[in-house]
N, C-alpha and C positions, 0 to 999 in steps of 0.2 A: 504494500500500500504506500502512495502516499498523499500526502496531505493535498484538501482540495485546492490549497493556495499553489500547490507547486505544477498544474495543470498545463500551467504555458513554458515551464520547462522542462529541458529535454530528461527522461528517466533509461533505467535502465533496472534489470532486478540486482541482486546483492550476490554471491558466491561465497561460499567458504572459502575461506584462509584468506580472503582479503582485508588490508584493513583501511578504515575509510578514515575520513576527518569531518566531523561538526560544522556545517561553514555557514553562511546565511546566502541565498542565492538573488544573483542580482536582477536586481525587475518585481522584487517582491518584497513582502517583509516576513520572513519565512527562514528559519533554517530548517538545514535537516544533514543528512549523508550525503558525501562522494567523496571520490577516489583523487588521492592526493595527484594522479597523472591527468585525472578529466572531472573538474574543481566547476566546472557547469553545468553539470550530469549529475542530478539527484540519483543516488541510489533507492530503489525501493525494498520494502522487507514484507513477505506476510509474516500476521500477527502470528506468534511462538518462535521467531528468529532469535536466537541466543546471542548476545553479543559477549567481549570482554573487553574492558576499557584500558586503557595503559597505566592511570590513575584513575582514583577517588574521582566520581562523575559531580562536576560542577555544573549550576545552572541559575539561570536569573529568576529571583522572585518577582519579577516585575515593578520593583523599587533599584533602589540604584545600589544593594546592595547584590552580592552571591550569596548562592549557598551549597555546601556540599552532601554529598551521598557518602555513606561511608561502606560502600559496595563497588566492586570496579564489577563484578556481572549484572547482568540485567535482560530481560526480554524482551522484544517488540513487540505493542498490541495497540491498541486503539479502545478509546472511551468515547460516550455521548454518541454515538455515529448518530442516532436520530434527530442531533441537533445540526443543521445548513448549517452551511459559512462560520464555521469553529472549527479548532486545530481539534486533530480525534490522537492525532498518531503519539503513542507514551513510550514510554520503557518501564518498567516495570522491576524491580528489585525486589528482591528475598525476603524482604518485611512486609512485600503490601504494598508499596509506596510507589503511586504512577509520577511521573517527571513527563509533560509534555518535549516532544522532541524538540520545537520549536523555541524552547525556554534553556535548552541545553547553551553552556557557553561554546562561541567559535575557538577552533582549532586542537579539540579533546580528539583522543585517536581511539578507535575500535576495533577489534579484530571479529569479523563474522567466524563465529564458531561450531554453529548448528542451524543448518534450514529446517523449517515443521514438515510435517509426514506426510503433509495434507495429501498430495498425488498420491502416493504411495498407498494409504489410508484406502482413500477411494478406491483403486483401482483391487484393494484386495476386499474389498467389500463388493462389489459387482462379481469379482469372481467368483467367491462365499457362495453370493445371488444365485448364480448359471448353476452352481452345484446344486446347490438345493434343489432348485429346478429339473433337472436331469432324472429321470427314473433310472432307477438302478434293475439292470437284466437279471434273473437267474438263471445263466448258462450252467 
C-alpha cells in the first residue's frame, strides 16, 4: 500500500533485503519509503511487511518536538482506511503502538525483512478448495 497522498508519484512494491530510507516526496507533503538509488520512487508494503530499522525509530509528534520508539522492528499496516483523504499507512511495534508513516523523521534506514503470505495464503487455500471438491474413486 501506499498512502492516498502518494498517488501522483511514481511507486514500486518493497523486496526483501533491501533497505530503504524515510524521505518526504516532493510535490507532496507526505513521507514514506525508497531506495537510497531511486529517492523518487515510493516504495510500497502490504500490510504484515516486517521491517528492521538501523536505530531506535524516531518520529514527529506534530509539534516541533521528536519522539522516539524504543523498538528498531516494526510492521506495516494501515489504520482508519474508512476515513478519505487521511494518512492510513503505520508501522506498528511490539507494544501496540501505530506510528503513522508519514510522521516518521527523514533519513531513518530500514531493512525489509519479511513480505506477508498473503499470495501464498490464497493460492493454498483455492487449492485446499479443488480438493475438497474432487471425489475421491475406489479403484
Amino acid at each position: 500500500m501506499c498512502d492516498y497522498s502518494l498517488h501522483a508519484v511514481a511507486t514500486r512494491p518493497a523486496q526483501v533485503g533491501e533497505t530503504l530510507i524515510t524521505t518526504a516526496f516532493r510535490g507532496t507533503s507526505t513521507r514514506g519509503f525508497a531506495s537510497a538509488n531511486e529517492p523518487d520512487v515510493a516504495v510500497c508494503m502490504l500490510p504484515g511487511t516486517e521491517l528492521a530499522f538501523a536505530e531506535n525509530v524516531r518520529y514527529e509528534n506534530r509539534w516541533i518536538w521528536t519522539r522516539q520508539v524504543n523498538f528498531r522492528v516494526g510492521k506495516f499496516g494501515a489504520i482508519d482506511q474508512h476515513v478519505a483523504d487521511r494518512h492510513h499507512d503505520t508501522i506498528e511495534f511490539p507494544d501496540g503502538r501505530h506510528v503513522l508513516v508519514t510522521l516518521l523523521c527523514e533519513g531513518q534506514r530500514a531493512t525489509v525483512l519479511q513480505l506477508p503470505v498473503v499470495q501464498q495464503a490464497a493460492g493454498r487455500a483455492a487449492a485446499i478448495a479443488v480438493l475438497a471438491s474432487t471425489p475421491i474413486s475406489a479403484d
